[in-house]
Biopython code that builds the backbone (N, CA, C, O; Angstrom):
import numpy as np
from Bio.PDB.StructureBuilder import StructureBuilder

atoms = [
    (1, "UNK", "N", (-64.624, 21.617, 4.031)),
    (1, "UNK", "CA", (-64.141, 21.594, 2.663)),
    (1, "UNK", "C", (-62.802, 20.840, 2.643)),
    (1, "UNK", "O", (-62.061, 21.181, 3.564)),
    (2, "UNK", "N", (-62.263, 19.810, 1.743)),
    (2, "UNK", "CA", (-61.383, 18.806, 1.723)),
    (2, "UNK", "C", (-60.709, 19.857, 1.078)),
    (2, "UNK", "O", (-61.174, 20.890, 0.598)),
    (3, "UNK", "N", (-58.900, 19.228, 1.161)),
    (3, "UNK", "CA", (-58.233, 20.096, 0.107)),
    (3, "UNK", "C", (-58.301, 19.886, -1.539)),
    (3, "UNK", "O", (-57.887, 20.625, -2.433)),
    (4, "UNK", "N", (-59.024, 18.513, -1.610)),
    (4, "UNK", "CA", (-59.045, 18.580, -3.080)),
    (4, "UNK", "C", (-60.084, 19.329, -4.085)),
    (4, "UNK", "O", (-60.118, 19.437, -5.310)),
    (5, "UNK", "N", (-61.109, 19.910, -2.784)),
    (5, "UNK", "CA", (-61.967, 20.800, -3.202)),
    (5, "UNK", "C", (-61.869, 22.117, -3.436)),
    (5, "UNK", "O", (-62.582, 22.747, -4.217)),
    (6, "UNK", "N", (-60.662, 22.713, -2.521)),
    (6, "UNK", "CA", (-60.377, 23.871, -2.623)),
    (6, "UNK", "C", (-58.983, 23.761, -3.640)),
    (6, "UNK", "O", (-58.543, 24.790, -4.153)),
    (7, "UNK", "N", (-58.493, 22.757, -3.825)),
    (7, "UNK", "CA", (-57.316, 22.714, -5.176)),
    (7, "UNK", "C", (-58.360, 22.946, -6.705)),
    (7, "UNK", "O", (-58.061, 23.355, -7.827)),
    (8, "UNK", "N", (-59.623, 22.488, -6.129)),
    (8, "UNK", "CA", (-60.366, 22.251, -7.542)),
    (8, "UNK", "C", (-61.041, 23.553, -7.827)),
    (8, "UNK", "O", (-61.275, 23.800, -9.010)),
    (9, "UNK", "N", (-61.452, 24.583, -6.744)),
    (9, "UNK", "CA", (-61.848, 26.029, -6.738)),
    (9, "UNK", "C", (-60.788, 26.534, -7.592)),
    (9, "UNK", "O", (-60.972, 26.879, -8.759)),
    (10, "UNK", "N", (-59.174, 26.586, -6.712)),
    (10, "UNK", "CA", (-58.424, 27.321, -7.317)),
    (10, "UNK", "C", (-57.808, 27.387, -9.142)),
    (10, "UNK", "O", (-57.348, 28.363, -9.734)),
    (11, "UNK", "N", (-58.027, 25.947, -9.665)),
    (11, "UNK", "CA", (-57.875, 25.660, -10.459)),
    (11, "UNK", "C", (-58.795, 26.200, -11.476)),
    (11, "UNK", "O", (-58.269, 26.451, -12.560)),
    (12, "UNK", "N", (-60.330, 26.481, -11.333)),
    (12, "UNK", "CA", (-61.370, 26.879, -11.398)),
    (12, "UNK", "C", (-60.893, 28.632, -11.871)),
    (12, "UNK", "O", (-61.111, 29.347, -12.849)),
    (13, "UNK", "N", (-60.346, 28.743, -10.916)),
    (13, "UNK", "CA", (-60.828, 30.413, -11.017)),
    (13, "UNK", "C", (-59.334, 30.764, -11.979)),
    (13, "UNK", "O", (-59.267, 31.420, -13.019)),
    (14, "UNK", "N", (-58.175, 30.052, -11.194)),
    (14, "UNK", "CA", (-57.049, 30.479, -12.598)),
    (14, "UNK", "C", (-57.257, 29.972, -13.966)),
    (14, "UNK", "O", (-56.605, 30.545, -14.838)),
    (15, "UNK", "N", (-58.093, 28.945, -14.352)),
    (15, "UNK", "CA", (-58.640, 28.654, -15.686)),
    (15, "UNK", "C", (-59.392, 30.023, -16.248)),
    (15, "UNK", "O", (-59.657, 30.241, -17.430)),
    (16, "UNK", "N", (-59.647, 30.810, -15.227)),
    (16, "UNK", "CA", (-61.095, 31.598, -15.730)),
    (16, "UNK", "C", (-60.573, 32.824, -16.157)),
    (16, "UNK", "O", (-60.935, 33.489, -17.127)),
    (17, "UNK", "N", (-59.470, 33.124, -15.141)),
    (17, "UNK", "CA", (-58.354, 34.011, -15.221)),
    (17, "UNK", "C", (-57.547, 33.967, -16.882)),
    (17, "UNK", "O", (-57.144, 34.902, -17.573)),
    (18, "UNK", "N", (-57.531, 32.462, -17.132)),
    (18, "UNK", "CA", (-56.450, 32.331, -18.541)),
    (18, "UNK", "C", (-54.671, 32.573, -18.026)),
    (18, "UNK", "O", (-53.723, 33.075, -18.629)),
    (19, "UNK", "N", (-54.803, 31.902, -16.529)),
    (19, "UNK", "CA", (-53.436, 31.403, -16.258)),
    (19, "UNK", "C", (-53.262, 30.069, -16.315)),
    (19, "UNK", "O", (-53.961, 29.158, -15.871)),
    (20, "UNK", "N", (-51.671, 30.054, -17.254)),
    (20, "UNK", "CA", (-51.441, 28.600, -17.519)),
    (20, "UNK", "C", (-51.244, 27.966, -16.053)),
    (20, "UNK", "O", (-51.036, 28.651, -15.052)),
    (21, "UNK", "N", (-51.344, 26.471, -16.068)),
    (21, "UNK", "CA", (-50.682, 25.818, -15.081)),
    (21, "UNK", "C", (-50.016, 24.791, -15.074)),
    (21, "UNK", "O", (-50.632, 23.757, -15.330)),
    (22, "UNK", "N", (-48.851, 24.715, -14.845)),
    (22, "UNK", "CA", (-47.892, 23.907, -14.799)),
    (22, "UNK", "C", (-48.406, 22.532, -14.781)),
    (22, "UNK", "O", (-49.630, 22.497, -14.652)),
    (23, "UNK", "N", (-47.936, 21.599, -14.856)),
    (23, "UNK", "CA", (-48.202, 20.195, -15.157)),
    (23, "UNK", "C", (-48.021, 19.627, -14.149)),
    (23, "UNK", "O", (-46.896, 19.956, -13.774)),
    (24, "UNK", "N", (-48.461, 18.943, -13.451)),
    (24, "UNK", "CA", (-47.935, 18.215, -11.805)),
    (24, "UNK", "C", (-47.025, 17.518, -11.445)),
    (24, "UNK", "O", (-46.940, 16.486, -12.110)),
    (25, "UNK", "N", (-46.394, 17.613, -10.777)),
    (25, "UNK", "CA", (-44.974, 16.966, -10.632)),
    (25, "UNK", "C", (-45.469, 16.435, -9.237)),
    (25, "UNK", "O", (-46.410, 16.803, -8.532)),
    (26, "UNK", "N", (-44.355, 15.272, -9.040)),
    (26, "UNK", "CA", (-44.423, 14.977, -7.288)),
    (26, "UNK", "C", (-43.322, 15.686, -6.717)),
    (26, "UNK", "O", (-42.185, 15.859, -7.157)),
    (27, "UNK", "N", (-44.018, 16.172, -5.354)),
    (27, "UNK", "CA", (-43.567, 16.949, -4.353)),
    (27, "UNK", "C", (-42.187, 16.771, -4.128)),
    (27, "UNK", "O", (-41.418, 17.601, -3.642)),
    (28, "UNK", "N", (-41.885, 15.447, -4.579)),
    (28, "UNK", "CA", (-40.063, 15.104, -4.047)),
    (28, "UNK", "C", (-39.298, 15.836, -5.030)),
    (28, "UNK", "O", (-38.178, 16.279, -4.776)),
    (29, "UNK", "N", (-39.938, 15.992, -6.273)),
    (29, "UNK", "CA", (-38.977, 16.711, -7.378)),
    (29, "UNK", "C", (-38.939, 17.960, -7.274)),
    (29, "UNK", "O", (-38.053, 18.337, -8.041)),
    (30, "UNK", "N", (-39.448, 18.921, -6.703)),
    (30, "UNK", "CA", (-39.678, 20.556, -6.479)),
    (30, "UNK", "C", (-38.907, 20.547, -5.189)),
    (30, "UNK", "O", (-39.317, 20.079, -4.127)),
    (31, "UNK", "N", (-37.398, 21.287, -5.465)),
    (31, "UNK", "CA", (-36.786, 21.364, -3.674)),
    (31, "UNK", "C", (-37.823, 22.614, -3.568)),
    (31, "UNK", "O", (-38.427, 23.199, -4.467)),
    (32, "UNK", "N", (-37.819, 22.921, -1.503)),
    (32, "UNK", "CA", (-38.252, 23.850, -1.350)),
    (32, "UNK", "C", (-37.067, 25.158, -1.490)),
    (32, "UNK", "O", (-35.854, 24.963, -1.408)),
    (33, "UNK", "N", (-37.727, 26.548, -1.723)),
    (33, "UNK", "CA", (-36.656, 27.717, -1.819)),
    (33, "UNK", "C", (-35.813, 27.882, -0.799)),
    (33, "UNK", "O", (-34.994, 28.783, -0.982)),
    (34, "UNK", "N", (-35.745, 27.346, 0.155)),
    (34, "UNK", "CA", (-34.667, 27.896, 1.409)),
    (34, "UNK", "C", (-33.407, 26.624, 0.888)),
    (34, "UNK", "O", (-32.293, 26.588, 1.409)),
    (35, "UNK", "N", (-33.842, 25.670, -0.188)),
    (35, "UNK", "CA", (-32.348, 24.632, -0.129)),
    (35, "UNK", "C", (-31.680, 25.140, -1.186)),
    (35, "UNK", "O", (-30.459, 24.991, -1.169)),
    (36, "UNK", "N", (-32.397, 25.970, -2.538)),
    (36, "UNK", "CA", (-31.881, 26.278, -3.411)),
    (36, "UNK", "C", (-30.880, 27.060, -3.326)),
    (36, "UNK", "O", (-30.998, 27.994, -2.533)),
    (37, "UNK", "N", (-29.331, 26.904, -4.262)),
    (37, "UNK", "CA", (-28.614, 27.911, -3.457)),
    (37, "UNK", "C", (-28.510, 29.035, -5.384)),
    (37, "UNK", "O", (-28.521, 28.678, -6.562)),
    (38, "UNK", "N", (-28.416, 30.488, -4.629)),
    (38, "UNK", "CA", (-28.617, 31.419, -5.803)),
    (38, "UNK", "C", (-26.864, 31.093, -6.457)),
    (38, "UNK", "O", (-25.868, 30.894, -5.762)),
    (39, "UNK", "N", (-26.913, 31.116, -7.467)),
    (39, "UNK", "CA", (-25.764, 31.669, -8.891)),
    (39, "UNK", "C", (-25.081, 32.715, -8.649)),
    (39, "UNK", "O", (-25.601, 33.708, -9.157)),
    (40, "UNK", "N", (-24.167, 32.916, -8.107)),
    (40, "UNK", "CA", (-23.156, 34.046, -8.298)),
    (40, "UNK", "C", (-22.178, 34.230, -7.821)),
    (40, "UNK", "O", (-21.997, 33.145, -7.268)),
    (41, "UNK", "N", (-21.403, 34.777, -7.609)),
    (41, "UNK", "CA", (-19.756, 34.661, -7.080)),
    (41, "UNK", "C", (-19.598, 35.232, -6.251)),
    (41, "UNK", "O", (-20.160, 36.294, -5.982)),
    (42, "UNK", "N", (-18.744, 34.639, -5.596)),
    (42, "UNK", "CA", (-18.998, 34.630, -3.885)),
    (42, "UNK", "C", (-17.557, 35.770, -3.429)),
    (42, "UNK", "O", (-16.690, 35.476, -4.252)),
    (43, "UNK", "N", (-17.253, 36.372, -2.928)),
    (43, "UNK", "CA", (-15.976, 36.987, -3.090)),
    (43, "UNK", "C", (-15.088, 36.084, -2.256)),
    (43, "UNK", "O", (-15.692, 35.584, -1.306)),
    (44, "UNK", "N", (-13.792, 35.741, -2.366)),
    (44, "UNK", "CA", (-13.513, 34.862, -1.802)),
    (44, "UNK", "C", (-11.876, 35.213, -1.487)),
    (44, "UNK", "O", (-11.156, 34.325, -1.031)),
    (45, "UNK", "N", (-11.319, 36.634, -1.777)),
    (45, "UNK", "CA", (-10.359, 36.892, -1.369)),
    (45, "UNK", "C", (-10.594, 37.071, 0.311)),
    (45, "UNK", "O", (-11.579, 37.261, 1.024)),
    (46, "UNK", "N", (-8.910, 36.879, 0.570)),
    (46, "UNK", "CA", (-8.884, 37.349, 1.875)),
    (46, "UNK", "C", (-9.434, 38.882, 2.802)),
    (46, "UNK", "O", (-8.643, 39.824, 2.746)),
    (47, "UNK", "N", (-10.536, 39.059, 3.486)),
    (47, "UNK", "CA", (-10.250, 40.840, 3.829)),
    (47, "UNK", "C", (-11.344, 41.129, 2.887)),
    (47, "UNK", "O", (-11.467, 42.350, 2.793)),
    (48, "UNK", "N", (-12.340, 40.379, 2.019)),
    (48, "UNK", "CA", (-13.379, 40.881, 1.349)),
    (48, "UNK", "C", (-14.403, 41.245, 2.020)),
    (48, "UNK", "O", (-14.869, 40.349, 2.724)),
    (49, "UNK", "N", (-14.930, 42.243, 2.062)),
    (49, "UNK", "CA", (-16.390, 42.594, 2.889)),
    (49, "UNK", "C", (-17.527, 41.336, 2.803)),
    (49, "UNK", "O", (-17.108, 40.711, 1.829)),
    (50, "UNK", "N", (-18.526, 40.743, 3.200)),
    (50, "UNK", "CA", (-19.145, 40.293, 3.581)),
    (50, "UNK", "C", (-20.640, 40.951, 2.732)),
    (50, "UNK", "O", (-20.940, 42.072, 3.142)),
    (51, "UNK", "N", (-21.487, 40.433, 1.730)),
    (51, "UNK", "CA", (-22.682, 40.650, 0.625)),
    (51, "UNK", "C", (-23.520, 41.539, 1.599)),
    (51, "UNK", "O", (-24.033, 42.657, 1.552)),
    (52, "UNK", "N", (-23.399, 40.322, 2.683)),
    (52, "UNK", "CA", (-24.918, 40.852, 3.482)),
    (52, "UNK", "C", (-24.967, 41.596, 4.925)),
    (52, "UNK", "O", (-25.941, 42.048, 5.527)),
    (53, "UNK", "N", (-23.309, 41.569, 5.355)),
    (53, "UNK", "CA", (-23.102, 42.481, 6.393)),
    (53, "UNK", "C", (-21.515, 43.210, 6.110)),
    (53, "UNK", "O", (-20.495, 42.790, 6.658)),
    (54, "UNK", "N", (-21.542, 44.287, 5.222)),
    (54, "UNK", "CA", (-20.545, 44.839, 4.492)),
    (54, "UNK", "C", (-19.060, 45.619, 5.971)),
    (54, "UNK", "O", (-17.942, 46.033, 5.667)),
    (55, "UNK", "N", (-19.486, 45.573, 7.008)),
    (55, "UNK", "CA", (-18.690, 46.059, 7.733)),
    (55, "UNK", "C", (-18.111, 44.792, 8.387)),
    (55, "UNK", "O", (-17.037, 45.040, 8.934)),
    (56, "UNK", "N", (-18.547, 43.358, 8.509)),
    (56, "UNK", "CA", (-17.568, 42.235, 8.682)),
    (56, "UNK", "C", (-17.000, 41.283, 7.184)),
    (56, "UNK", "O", (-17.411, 41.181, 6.028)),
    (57, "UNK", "N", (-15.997, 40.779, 7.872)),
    (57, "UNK", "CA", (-15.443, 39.785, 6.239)),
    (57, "UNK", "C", (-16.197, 38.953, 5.871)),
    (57, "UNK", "O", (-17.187, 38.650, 6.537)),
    (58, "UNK", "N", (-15.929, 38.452, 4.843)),
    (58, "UNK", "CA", (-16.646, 37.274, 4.185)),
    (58, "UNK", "C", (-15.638, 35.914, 4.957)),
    (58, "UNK", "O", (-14.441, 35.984, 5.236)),
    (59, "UNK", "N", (-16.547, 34.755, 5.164)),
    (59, "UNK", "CA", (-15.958, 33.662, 5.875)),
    (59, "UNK", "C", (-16.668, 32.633, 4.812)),
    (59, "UNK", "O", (-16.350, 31.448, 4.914)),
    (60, "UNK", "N", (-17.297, 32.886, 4.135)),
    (60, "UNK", "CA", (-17.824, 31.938, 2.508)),
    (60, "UNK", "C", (-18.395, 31.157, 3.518)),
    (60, "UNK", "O", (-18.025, 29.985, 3.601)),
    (61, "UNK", "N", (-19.565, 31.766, 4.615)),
    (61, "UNK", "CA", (-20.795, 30.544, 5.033)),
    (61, "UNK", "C", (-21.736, 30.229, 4.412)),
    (61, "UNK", "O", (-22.422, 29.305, 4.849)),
    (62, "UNK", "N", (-22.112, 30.903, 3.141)),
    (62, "UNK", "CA", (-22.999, 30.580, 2.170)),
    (62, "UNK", "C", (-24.403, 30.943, 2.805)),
    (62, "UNK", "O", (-25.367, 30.201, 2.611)),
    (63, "UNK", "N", (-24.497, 31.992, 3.498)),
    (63, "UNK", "CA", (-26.018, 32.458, 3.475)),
    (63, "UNK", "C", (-26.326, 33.668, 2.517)),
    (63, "UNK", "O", (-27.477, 34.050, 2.308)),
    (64, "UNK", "N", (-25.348, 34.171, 2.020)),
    (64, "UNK", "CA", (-25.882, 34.719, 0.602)),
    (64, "UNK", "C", (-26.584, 33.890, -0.512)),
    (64, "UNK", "O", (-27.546, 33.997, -1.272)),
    (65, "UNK", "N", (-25.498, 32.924, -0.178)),
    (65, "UNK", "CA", (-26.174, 31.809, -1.748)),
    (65, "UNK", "C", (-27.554, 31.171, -1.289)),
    (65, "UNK", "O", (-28.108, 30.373, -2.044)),
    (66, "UNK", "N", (-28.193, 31.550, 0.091)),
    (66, "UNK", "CA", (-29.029, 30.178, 0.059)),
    (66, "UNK", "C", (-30.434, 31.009, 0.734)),
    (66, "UNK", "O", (-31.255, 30.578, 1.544)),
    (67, "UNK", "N", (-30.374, 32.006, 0.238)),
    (67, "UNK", "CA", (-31.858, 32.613, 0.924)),
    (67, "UNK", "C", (-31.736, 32.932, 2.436)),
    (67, "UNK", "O", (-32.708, 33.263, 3.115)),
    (68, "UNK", "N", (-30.233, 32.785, 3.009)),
    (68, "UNK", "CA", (-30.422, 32.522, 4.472)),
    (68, "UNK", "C", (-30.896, 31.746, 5.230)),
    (68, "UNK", "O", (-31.293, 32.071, 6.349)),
    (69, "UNK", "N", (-30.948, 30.431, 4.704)),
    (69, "UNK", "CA", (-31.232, 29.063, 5.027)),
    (69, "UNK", "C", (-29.907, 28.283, 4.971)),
    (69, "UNK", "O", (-29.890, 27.076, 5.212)),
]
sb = StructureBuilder()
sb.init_structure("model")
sb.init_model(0)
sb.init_chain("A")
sb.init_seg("    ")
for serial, (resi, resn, name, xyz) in enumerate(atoms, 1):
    if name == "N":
        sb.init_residue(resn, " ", resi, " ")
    sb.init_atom(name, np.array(xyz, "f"), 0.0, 1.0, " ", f" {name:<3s}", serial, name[0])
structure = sb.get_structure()
């Protein structure tokens, strides 16, 4: 089975479902989720605990913001 056969199943069965589907874009325009970095404020005083390991400081390496990528 080619992949355009099984793109054409899946398409098939979410039509049948009555899920919309997005419009096709090329692959270069969709970053993948590990580059995206999340929205929010970073603590950035001196001596601030750390989001994701609260017993060391924050050193603003940005693996909160980025999925850990």
């Amino acid at each position: 089975m080619t992949d355009e056969e099984i793109r054409t199943i899946v398409r098939q069965v979410l039509a049948a479902r009555g899920v919309a589907q997005a419009p096709a874009r090329a692959s270069a325009d969709i970053p993948h989720a590990s580059f995206v970095r999340l929205q929010m404020v970073v603590p950035t005083e001196p001596g601030s605990p750390c989001i994701i390991e609260p017993a060391v400081t924050c050193n603003n390496c940005g693996y909160c913001l980025s999925h850990g990528h």
